[in-house]
Backbone as CSV, one residue per row, in Angstrom:
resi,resn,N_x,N_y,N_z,CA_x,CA_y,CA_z,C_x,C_y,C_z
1,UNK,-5.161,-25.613,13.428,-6.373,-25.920,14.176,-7.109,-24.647,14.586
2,UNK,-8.273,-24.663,14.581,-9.292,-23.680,14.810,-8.848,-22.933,16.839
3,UNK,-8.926,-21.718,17.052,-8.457,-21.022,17.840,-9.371,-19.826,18.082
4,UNK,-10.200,-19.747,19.193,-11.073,-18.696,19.433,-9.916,-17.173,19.235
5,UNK,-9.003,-17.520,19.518,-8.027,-16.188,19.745,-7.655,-15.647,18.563
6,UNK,-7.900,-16.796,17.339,-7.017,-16.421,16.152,-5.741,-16.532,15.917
7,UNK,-5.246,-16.497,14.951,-3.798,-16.320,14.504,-3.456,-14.786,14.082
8,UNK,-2.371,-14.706,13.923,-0.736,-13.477,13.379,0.058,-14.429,12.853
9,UNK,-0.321,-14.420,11.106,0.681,-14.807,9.916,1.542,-13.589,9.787
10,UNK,2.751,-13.941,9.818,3.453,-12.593,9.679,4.975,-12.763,8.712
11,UNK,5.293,-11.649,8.322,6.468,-12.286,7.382,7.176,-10.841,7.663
12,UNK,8.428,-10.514,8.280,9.466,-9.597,7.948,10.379,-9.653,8.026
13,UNK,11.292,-8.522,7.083,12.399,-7.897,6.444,12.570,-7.076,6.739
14,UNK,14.303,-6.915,6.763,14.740,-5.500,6.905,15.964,-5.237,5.291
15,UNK,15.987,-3.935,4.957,15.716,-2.788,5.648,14.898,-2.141,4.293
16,UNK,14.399,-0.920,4.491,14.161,-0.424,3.237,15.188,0.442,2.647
17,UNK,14.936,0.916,1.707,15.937,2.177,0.802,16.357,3.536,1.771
18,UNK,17.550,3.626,1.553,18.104,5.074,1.894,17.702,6.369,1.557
19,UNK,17.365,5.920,0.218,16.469,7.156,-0.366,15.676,7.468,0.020
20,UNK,14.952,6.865,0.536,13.254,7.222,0.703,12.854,8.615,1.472
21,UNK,12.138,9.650,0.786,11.837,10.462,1.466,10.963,10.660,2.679
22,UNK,9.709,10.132,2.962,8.624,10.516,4.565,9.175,9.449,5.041
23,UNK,10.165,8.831,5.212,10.762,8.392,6.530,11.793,8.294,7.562
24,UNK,11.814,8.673,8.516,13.196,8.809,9.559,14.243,7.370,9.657
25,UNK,15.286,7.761,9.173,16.371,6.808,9.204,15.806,6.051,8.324
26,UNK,15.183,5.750,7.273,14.866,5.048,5.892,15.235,3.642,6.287
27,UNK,17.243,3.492,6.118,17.913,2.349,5.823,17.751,1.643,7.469
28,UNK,17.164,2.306,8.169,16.847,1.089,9.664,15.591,0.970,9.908
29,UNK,14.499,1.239,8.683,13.243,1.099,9.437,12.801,-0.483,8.471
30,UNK,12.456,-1.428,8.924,12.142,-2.926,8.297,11.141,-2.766,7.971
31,UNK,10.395,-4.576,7.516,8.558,-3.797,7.176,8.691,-5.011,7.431
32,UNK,6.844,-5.050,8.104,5.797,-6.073,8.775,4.921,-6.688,7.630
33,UNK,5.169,-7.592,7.236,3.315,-8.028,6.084,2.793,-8.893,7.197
34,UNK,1.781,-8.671,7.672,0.797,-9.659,8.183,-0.496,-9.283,8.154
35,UNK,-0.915,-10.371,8.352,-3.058,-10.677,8.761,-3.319,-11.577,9.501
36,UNK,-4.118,-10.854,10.371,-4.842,-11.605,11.438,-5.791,-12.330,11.275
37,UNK,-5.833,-13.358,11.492,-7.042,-14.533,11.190,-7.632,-15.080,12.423
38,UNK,-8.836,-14.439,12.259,-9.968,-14.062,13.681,-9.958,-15.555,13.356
39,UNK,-10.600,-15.935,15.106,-11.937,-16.788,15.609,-12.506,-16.919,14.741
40,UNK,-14.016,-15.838,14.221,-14.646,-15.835,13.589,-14.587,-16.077,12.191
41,UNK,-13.589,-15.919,11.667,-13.489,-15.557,10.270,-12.692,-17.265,10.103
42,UNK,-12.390,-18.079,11.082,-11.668,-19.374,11.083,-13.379,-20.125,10.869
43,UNK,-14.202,-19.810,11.481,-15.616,-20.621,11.592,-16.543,-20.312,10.304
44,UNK,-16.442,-18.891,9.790,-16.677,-19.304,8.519,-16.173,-19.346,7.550
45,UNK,-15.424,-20.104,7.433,-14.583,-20.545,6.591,-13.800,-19.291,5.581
46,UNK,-13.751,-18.334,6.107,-12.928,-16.960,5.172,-12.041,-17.121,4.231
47,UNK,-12.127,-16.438,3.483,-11.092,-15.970,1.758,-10.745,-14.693,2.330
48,UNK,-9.632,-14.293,2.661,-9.263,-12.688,2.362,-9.162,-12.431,1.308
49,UNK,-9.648,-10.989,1.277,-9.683,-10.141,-0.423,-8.295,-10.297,-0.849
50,UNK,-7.894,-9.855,-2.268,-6.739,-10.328,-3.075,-6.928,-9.054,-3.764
51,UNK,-5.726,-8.196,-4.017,-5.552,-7.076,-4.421,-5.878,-7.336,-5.868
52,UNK,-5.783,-6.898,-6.966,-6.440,-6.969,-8.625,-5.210,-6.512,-8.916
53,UNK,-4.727,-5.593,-8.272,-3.384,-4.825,-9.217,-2.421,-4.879,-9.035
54,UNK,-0.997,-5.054,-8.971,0.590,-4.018,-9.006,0.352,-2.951,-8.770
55,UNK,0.573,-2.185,-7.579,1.006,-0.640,-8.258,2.087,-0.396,-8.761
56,UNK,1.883,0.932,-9.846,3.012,1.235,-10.700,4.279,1.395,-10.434
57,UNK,5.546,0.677,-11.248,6.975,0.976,-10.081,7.708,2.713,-10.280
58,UNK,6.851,3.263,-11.343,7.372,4.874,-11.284,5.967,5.588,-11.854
59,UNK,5.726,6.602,-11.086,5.017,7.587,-11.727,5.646,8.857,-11.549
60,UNK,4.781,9.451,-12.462,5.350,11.070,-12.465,4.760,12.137,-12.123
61,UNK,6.137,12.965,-12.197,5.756,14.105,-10.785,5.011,15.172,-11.779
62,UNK,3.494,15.839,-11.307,2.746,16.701,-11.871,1.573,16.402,-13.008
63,UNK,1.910,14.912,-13.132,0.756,13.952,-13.719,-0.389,13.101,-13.169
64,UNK,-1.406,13.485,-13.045,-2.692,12.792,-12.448,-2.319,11.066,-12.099
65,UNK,-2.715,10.767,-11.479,-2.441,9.243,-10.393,-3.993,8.815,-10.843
66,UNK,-4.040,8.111,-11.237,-5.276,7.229,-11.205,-5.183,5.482,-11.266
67,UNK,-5.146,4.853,-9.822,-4.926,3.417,-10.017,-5.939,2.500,-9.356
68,UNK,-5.990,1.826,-9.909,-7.667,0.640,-9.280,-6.608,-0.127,-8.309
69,UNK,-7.095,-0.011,-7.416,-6.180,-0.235,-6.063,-6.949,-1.339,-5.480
70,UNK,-8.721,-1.901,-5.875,-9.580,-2.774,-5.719,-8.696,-4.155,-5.493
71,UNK,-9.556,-4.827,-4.891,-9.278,-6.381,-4.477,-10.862,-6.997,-4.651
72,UNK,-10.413,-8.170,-4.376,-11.375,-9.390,-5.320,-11.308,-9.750,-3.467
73,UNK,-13.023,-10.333,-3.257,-13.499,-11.368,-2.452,-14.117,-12.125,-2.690
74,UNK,-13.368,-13.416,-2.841,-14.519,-14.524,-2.964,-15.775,-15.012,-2.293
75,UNK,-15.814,-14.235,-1.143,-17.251,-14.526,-0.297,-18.100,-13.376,-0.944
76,UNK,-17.525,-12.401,-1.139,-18.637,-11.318,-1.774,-18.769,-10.332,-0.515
77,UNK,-17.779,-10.636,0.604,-17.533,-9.675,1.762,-17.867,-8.150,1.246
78,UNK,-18.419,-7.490,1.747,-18.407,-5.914,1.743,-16.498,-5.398,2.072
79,UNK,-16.365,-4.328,1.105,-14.960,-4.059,1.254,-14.847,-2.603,1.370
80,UNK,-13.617,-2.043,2.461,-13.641,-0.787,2.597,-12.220,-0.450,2.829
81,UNK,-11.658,0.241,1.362,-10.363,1.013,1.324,-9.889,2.288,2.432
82,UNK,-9.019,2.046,2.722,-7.784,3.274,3.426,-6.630,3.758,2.922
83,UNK,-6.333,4.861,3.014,-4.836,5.087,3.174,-4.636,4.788,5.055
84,UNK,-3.147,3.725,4.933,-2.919,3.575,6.288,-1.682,3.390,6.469
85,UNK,-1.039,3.065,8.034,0.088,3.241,8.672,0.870,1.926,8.043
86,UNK,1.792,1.838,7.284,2.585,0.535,7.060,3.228,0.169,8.440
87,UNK,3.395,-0.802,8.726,4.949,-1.314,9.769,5.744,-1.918,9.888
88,UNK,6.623,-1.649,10.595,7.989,-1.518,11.047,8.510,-2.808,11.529
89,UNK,9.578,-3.460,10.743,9.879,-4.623,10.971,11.555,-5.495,11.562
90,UNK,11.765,-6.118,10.829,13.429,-6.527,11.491,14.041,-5.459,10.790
91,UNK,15.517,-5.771,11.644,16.526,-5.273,11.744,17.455,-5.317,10.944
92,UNK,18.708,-4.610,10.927,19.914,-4.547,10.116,20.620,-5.712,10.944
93,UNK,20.612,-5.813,12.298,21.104,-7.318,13.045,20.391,-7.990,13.153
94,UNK,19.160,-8.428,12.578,18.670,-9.714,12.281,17.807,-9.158,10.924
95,UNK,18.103,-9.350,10.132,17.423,-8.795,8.311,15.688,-10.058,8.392
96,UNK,15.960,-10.959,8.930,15.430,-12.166,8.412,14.942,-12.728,9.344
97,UNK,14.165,-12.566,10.920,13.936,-12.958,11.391,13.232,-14.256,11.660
98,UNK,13.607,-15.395,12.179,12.605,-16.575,12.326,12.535,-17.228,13.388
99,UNK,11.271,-17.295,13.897,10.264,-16.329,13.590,10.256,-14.952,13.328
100,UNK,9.473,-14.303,12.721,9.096,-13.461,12.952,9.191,-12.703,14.501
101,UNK,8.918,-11.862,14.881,8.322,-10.733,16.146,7.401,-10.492,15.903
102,UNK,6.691,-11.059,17.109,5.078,-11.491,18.044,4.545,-9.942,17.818
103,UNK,3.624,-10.075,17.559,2.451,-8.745,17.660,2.455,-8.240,19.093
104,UNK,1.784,-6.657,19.394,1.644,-5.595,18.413,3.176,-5.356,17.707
105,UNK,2.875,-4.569,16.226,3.999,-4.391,15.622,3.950,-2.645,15.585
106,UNK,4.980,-1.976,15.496,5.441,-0.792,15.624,5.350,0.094,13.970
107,UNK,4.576,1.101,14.152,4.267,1.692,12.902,5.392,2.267,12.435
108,UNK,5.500,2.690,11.161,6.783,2.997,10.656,6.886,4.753,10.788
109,UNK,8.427,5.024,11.076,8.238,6.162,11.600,8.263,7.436,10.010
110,UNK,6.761,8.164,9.801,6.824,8.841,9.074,7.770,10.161,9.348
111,UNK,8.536,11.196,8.798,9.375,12.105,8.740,8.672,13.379,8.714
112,UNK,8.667,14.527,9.360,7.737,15.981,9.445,7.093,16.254,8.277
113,UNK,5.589,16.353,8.747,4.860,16.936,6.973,4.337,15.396,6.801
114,UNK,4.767,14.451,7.089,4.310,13.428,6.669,3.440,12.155,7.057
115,UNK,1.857,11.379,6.877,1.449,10.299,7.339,0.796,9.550,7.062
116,UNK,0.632,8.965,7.257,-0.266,7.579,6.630,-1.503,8.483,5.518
117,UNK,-2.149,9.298,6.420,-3.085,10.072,5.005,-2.799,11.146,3.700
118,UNK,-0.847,11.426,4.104,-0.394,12.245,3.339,1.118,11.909,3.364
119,UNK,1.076,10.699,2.885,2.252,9.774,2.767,3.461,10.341,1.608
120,UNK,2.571,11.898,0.833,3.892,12.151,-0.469,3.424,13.289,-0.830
121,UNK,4.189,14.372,-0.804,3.063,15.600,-1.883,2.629,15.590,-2.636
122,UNK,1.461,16.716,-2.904,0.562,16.115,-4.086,-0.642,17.306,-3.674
123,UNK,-1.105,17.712,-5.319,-2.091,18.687,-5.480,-3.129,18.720,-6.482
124,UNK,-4.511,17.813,-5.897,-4.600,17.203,-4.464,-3.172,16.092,-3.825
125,UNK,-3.311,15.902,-2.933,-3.066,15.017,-2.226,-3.434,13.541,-2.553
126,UNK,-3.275,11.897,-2.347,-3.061,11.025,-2.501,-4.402,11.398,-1.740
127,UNK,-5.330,10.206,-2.421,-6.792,10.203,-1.734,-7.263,8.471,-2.402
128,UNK,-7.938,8.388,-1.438,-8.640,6.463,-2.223,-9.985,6.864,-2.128
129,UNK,-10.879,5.889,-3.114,-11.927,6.194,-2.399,-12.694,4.491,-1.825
130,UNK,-13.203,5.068,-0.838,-13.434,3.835,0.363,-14.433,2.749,-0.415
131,UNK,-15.146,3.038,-1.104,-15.970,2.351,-2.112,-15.159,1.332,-3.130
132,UNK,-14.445,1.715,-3.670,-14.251,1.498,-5.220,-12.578,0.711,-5.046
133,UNK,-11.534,1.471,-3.756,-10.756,1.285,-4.143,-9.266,2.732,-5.267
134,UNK,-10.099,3.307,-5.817,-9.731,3.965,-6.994,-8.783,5.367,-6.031
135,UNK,-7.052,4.746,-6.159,-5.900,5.656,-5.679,-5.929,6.872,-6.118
136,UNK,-5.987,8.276,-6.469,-5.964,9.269,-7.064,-4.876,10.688,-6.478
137,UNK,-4.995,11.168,-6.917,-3.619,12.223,-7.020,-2.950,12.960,-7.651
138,UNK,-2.238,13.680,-7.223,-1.386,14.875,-8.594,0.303,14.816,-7.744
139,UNK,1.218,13.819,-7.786,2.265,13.895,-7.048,2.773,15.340,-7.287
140,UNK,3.681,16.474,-6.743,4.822,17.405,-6.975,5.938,17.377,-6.550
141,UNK,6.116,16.013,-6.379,7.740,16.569,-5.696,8.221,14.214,-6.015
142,UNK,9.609,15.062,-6.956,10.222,14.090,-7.444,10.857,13.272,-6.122
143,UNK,10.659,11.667,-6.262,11.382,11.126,-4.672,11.013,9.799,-4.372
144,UNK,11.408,8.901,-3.465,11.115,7.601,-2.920,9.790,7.850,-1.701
145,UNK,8.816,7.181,-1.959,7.910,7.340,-0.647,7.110,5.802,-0.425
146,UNK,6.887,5.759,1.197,6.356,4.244,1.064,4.847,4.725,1.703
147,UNK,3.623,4.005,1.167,2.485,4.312,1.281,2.134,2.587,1.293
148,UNK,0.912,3.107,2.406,0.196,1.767,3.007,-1.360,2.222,2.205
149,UNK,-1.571,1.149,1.955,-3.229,0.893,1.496,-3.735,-0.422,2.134
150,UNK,-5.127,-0.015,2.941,-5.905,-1.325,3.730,-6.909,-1.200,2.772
151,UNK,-7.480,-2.916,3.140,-8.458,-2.958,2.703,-9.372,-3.558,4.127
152,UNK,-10.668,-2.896,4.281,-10.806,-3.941,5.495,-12.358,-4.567,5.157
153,UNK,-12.270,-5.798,5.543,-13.583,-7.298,4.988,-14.409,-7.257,6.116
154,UNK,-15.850,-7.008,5.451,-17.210,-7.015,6.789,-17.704,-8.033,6.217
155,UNK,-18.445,-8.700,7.190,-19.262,-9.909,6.854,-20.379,-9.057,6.449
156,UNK,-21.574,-9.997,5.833,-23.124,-9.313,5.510,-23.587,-9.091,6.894
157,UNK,-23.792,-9.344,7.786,-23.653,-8.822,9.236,-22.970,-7.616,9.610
158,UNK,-21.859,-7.123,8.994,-21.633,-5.939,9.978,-20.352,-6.256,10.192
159,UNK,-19.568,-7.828,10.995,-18.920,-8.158,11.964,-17.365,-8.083,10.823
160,UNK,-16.587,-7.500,11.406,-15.120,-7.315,10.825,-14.394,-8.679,10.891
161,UNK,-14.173,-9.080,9.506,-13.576,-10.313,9.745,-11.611,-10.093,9.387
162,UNK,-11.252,-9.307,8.252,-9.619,-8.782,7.979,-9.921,-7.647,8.032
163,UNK,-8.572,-7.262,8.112,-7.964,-5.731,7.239,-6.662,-6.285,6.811
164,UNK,-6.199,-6.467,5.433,-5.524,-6.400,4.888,-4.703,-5.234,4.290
165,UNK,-3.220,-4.961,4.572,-2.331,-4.168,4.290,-1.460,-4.303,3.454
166,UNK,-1.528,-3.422,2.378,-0.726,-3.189,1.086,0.405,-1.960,1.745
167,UNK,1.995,-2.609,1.826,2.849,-1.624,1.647,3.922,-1.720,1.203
168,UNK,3.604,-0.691,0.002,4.593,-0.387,-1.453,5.483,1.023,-1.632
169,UNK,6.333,0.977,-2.400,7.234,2.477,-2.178,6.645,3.214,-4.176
170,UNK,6.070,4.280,-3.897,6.140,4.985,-5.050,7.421,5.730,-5.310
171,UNK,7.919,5.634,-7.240,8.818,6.190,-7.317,8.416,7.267,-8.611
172,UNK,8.518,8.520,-7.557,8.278,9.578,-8.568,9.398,10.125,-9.224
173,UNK,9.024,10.188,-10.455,9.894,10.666,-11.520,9.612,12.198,-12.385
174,UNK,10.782,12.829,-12.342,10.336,14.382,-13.524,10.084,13.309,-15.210
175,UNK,9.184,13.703,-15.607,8.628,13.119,-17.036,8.640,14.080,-17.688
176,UNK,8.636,13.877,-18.923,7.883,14.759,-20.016,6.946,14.889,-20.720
177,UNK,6.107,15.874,-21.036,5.029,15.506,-21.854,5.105,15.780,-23.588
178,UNK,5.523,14.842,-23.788,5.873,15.287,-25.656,5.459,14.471,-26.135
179,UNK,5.115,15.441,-27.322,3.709,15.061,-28.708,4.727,15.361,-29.852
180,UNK,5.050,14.741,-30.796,5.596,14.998,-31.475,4.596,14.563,-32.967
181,UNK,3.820,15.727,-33.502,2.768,15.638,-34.267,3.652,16.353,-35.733
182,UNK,3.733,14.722,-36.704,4.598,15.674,-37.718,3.296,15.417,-39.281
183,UNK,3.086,16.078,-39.931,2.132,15.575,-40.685,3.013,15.325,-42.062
184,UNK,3.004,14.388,-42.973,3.432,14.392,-44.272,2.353,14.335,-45.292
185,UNK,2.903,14.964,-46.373,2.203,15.322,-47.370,2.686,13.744,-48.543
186,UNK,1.108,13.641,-49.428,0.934,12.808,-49.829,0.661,13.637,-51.510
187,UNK,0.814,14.984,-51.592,0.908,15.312,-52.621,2.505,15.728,-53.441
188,UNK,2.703,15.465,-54.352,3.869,15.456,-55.498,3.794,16.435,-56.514
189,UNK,4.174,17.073,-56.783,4.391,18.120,-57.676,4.989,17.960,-59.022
């Protein structure tokens, strides 16, 4: 039923990977997926944007990043990309909470050197652009990292109706770059 206050759909899990490098205590920090569903955005009848892509489950370390990170709105909402704070969800003593835990939710704790706008090394650095969507980058350093991407939905008015949060773990890998260019001859003697 319709609610001037809105709703908090929320869904979390614990724990993430041990590995993971920009975060403190990795294997006890959980993760939050939710969206808030305004008042407003209940009255006109809202679609939240829908991501277009997967991001990739390995890329490599010292190879250009280029990923369409874009989402689809069916209202035709104006859309504006971030790099942002993922969060922090259940526990190792409750993995599975149900309900969920009531909002505000607790950002995930990034590790020194590390944050929501510089979530992994990289030269450049992990950059979006606010337009388009389009992830970009030069990772250097082989490792587990978890990176948040928002998207946030304006009405043709102006008035903020979501921000939707993407948070995924990149896994950088040492690659190689080999060409193996052999030519054969088509002449006989």
């Amino acid at each position: 039923p319709y609610s001037p206050a809105g709703y908090w759909l929320s869904y979390q899990r614990c724990c993430r990977n041990n590995t993971i490098g920009n975060l403190i205590n990795p294997g006890a920090v959980g993760a939050t997926y939710t969206i808030f569903l305004s008042g407003f955005a209940m009255q006109q009848c809202n679609n939240s944007p829908t991501f277009n892509n997967y991001p990739p489950v390995a890329i490599c370390k010292d190879f250009p990043l280029s990923f369409d990170h874009a989402a689809t709105d069916l209202d035709g909402d104006s859309l504006v990309y971030s790099l942002c704070h993922p969060y922090t969800g259940a526990s190792s003593a409750n993995p599975a909470p149900n309900p969920p835990g009531a909002p505000p939710y607790a950002t995930i704790p990034f590790s020194g050197g590390y944050s929501s706008g510089y979530p992994m090394p990289g030269a450049p650095g992990l950059s979006i652009d606010p337009q388009t969507g389009l992830l970009t980058g030069i990772p250097t350093a082989v490792g587990q990292y978890v990176v948040g991407v928002c998207v946030q939905e304006y009405s043709s008015s102006g008035t903020l109706l979501s921000t939707t949060l993407r948070d995924f773990q990149f896994n950088v890998y040492e690659c190689e770059n080999s060409v193996n260019a052999a030519i054969q001859s088509d002449f006989i003697d």
